[in-house]
N, C-alpha and C positions, 0 to 999 in steps of 0.2 A: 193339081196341088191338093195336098191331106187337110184336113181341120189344124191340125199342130202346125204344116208350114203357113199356113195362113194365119195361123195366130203371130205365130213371130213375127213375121211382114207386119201385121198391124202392130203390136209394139212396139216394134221401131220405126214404124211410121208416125204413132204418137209421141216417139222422143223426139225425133225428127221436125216434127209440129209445136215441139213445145207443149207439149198439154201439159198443165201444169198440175193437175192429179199426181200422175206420171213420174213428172220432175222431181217435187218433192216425196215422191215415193223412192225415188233413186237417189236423193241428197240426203236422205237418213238409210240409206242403207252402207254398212261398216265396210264392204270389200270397192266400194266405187269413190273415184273421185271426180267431183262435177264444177267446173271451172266457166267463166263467161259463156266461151265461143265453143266448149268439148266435154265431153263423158269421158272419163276416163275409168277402164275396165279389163279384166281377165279373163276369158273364158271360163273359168270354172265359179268364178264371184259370179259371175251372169245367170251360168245353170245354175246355182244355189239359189239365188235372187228369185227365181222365177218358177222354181221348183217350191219354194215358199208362195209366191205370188198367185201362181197357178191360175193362167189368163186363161179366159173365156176359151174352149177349143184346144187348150193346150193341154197335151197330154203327159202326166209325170212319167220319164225316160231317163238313163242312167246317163251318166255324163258321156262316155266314147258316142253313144249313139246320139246324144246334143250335138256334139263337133260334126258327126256328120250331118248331121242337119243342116246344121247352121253353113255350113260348106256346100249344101245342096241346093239355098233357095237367092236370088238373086237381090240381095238385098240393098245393098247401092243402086242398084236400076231402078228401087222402089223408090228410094230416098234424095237422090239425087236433084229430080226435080221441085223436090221439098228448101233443096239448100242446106243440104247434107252428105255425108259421106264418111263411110266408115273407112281408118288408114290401122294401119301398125304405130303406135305411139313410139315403143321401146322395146325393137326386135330381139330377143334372148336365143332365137337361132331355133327355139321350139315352139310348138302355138300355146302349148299349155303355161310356159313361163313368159311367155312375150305378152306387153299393153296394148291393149288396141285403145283406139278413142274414136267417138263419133263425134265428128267436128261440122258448126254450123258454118255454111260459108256466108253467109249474109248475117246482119242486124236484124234482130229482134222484129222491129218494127218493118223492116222490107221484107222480110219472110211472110209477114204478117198481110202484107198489102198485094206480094206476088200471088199468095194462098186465094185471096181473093178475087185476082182479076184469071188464075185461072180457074176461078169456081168449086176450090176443095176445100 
């Protein structure tokens, strides 16, 4: 795995976590909306997001080449065990006009406590 796909893993590892850095970096950004239990997002709001953000290892890449990225690294396996999971929110039949959301499956507070007792 590249510096770039491991950057993404950890990003959405940290939404996934909740860091709250994070959070509020993505609750004032214009193309996302961020609701209790879900992220809600576009692909192309994400690449713009992040193409500003420019995380540690992450390399600026045009958007076709983002999609395949993002298509490439297993990102719910990462997240999953976090109490997370990324779905299709609102399928438009394309990935470029369709919602995804990453949605927490647990509270706040047991995410919190599971994170702990498996030692992350």
């Amino acid at each position: 795995m590249d510096s770039t796909q491991q950057s993404l893993l950890d990003f959405f590892r940290r939404i996934a976590l909740r860091d709250t850095v994070q959070i509020e970096s993505i609750r004032k950004h214009v193309g996302f909306t961020l609701k209790d239990n879900q992220w809600l997002f576009r692909l192309s709001a994400l690449h713009h997001y992040l193409q500003q953000l420019s995380p540690p290892g992450y390399v600026v890449i045009d958007y076709p080449s983002f999609r395949k990225l993002l298509y490439g690294i297993p990102i719910n396996e990462n997240i999953r065990p976090l109490g997370a999971e990324i779905i299709i929110a609102d399928n438009q039949g394309r990935v470029d006009y369709s919602t995804y959301a990453l949605v927490w499956k647990v509270p706040y507070r047991c995410c919190t406590e599971n994170l702990r007792w498996r030692g992350i």
